[in-house]
N, C-alpha and C positions, 0 to 999 in steps of 0.2 A: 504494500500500500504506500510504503516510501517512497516508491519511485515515480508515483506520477505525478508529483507538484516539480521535482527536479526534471522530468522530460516535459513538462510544460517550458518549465525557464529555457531550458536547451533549444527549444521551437521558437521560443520569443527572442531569446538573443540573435540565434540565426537570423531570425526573419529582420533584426534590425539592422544587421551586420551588413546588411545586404547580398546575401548568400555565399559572402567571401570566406568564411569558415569554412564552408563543405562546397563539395560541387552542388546538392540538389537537398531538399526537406522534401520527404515522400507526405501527400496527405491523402486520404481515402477518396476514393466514390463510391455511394451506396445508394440505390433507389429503389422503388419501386414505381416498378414504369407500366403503359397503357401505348403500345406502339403497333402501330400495322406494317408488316404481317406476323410479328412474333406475337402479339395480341398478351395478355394480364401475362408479365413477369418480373425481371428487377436487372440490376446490373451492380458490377460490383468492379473495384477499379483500383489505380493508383495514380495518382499526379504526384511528377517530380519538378519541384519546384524552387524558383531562383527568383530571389527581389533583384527587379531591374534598378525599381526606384523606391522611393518613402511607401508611394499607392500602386504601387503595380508587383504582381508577381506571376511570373510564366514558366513554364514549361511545359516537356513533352508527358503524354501519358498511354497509358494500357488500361481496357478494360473490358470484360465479358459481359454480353446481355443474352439474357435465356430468356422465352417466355412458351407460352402451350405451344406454338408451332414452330420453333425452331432457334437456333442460337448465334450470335455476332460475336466479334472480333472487331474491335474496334481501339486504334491504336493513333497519333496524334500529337498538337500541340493545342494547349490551351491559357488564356489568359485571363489573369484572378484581378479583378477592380474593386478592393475593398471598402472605397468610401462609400458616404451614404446609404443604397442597399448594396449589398454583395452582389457583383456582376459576376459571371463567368462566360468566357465562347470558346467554343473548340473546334477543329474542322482535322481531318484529316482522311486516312484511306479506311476503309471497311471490309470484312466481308459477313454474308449470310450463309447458312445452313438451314435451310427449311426440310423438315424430313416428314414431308406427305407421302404416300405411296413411291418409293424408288427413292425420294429425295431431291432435290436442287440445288444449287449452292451458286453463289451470287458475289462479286468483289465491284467496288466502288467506293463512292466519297460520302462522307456524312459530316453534318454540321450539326454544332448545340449552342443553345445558349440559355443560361439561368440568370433568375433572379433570384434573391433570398434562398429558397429551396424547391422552387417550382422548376423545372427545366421542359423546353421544347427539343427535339433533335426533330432533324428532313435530311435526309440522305436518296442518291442514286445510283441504283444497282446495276451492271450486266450479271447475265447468265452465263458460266461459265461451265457448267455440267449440269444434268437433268433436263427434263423436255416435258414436265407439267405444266410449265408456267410461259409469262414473255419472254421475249429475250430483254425487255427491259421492266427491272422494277424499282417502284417510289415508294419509301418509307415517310411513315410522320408519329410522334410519337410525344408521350408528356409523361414526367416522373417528378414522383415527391423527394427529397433528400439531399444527401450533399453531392455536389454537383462535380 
């Protein structure tokens, strides 16, 4: 139980140091998301992350979303805007795994962006294997959590 006031200070001083201590502060993503086509699931993540300036902090991140129909990979940069409400955006390459009869599988770009703890992601997909579906698909998607 010691330890977590001392890993708070060590996240605070970094963050002020302006990430000149370490290369990166890992922070979580966790949500629970409503996105079409993976439909009711969550996502779960890491942001590695560097104070550029006083109010800004970015970097790249990893993160897995699973929902009833199928599961992402989505990997990235993204930028934290701490003043007034907590901003986040993120954009980078994607893929899908939809596993309906035979399965599909899907790579492309996806983009997010949060406020406080509400997040939107819109992403576009090609088909890359399976033949259920387009050859192009559009995700859109809302989750509660940390972003």
């Amino acid at each position: 139980m010691y330890w977590k006031p001392a890993l708070l200070g060590v996240v605070c001083f970094l963050a002020q140091t302006g990430g000149k201590a370490c290369a990166a502060v890992a922070w979580p993503t966790a949500q629970i998301q409503y996105s079409w086509p993976l439909r009711l699931g969550g996502e779960i993540g890491v942001n590695f992350n560097r104070s550029s300036d006083f109010w800004e902090m970015a970097g790249p991140f990893i993160s897995v979303s699973g929902g009833r129909d199928g599961l992402g990979l989505n990997v990235g940069h993204k930028e934290f805007l701490p003043f007034l409400a907590p901003i986040a955006a993120g954009t980078g390459p994607s893929a899908l795994y939809l596993w309906d009869d035979g399965g599909s599988t899907f790579v492309g770009a996806r983009a997010s962006i949060s406020i406080m703890l509400v997040s939107v992601s819109s992403g576009a997909y090609r088909r890359v294997s399976g033949d259920l579906h387009d050859d192009w698909l559009f995700s859109l998607g809302v989750g509660a959590g940390f972003p």
